[in-house]
C-alpha positions, 0 to 999 in steps of 0.5 A: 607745590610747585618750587624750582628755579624758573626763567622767563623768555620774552617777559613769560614765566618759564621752568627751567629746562622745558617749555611749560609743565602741563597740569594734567598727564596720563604718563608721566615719563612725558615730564623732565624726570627734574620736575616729576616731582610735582606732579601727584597721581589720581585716578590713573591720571598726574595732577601737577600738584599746585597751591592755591593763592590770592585767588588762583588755583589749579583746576578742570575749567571745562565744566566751568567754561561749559556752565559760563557758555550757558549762562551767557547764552541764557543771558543773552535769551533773557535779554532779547524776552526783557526788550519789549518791556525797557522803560516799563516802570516797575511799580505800575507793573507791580500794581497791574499785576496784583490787579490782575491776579484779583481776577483768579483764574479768569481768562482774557478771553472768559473776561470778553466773553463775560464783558460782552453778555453783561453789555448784551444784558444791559440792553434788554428790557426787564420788562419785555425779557421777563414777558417773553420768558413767561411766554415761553415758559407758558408755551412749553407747559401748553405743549406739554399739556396738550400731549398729555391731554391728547394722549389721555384722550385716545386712551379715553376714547378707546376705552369709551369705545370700547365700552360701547361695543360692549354695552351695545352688544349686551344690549342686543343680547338683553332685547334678544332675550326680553322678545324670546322670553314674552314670546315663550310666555305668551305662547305656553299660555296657548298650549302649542304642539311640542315640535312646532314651539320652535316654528311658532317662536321663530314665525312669531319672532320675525313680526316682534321688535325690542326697543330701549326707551328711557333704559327700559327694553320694550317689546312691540308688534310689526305689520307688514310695512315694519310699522307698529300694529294697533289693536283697536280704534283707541289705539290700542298697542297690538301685542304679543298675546294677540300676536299668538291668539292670531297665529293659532286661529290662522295656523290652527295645526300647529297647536293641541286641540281645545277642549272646551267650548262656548258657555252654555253649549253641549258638546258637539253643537255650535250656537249660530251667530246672529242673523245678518251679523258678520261673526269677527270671531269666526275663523273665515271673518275673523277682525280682532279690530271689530272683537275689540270694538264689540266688547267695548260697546256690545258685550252680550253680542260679543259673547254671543259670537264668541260661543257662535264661533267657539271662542271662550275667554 
């Protein structure tokens, strides 16, 4: 404690012998040996050793004087914020806060935006907006199922396509056979030479064509002009039996001798044809028209001249 004879000059209080006791030294030989006394020691430094009363009390000011700047300095910050708000009554504020705060997380800017499109929406027209929005909804699945649509139609008339390249190529092939097989047939019947089936085949190939009528494949004989022959005054189709039977009287080389003759004649003869008749059987007068037409009206002549020419049924 601080206890000693004091003096005063010009009303300040004063320590008898120095002008004034410094609250803190590092050495304390700097103070009247009289007064070392009063001092205590701590952390290396000397603390003149006072008690506190009525309030007062040695102590570092530094940081207090420090922390009361940055008060007042945060005070004076407060103030200059709390300006535009003077005269602002308190319980309105309250209120518009809490009204505020009813809206969340809502932004003003969300809030115009928000503001904004329900003004938008009020103006529209539920019934115009409701057709438009079908319209629209019709034309994005049209669109949609026109590409769908297109595309299963190329797939499908490539496959069609495809398809009738194949049918038409089977069908060839099926003509192509149906003609080589009446041909083969017809022809065995007339008993050609072994290394002229191929020349026959080929010869009696080129005056044949197929046809597909009504799915079925048909076979018909061409005369020179490609035209469809006919066999007789009745019309007769011209076929492939006749075809051969033709080839073998005009190309007899390219068949086997026929051993048998006309009925009722020995070998080595040949009946003569009735006088002033032309023989169609004959291979220099040869008409398979007029053989059609005598067997039709005059059978026992046509067999007269069958025997005549060597023809036998």
């Amino acid at each position: 404690m601080l206890d000693g004879p004091f003096i005063t000059r010009g009303g300040t209080p004063r320590i008898s012998g120095m002008d004034m006791l410094k609250a803190v030294v590092t050495d304390l030989n700097t103070v009247d040996e009289a007064h070392r006394g009063f001092y205590v020691e701590k952390d290396g430094k000397f603390f003149l050793n006072v008690t506190a009363s009525e309030g007062y009390e040695l102590d570092n000011v530094q940081g207090l004087r420090s922390a009361l700047g940055a008060e007042r300095n945060n005070v004076a910050v407060l103030k200059e914020k709390l300006k535009p708000y003077e005269g602002l009554d308190v319980t309105a504020a309250r209120t518009a806060i809490d009204r505020v705060a009813a809206f969340g997380d809502i932004t003003p800017d969300a809030a115009k935006t928000a503001i904004e499109t329900a003004a938008r929406l009020s103006a529209i027209d539920p019934a115009k907006e409701a057709d438009k929005l079908a319209n629209e909804k019709f034309e994005t699945h049209k669109g949609q199922l026109t590409a769908q649509f297109n595309l299963r139609e190329t797939e499908l008339t490539t496959k069609v396509k495809g398809l009738e390249e194949t049918n038409a190529s089977l069908t060839g092939q099926l003509q192509t056979l149906v003609r080589d097989n009446a041909i083969k047939s017809e022809l065995a019947k007339l008993n050609p030479l072994d290394d002229a089936r191929d020349a026959i085949e080929l010869l009696a190939g080129q005056m044949v064509q197929t046809k597909v009528v009504n799915g079925q494949v048909t076979v018909e004989v061409l005369d020179v002009n490609r035209n469809p022959r006919i066999k007789d005054h009745l019309g007769s189709p011209f076929t492939i039996a006749d075809l051969l039977v033709e080839i073998r009287e005009t190309k007899p080389s390219l068949f086997k001798p026929d051993e048998k003759r006309g009925l009722g004649t020995q070998p080595g003869t040949t009946p003569a044809a009735p006088t002033g008749v032309v023989n169609p059987w004959a291979a220099e007068t040869r008409n398979i028209t007029q053989q059609m037409v005598l067997e039709n009206t005059k059978p026992e002549l046509a067999k007269q001249l069958k025997a005549a020419a060597g023809v036998t049924d």
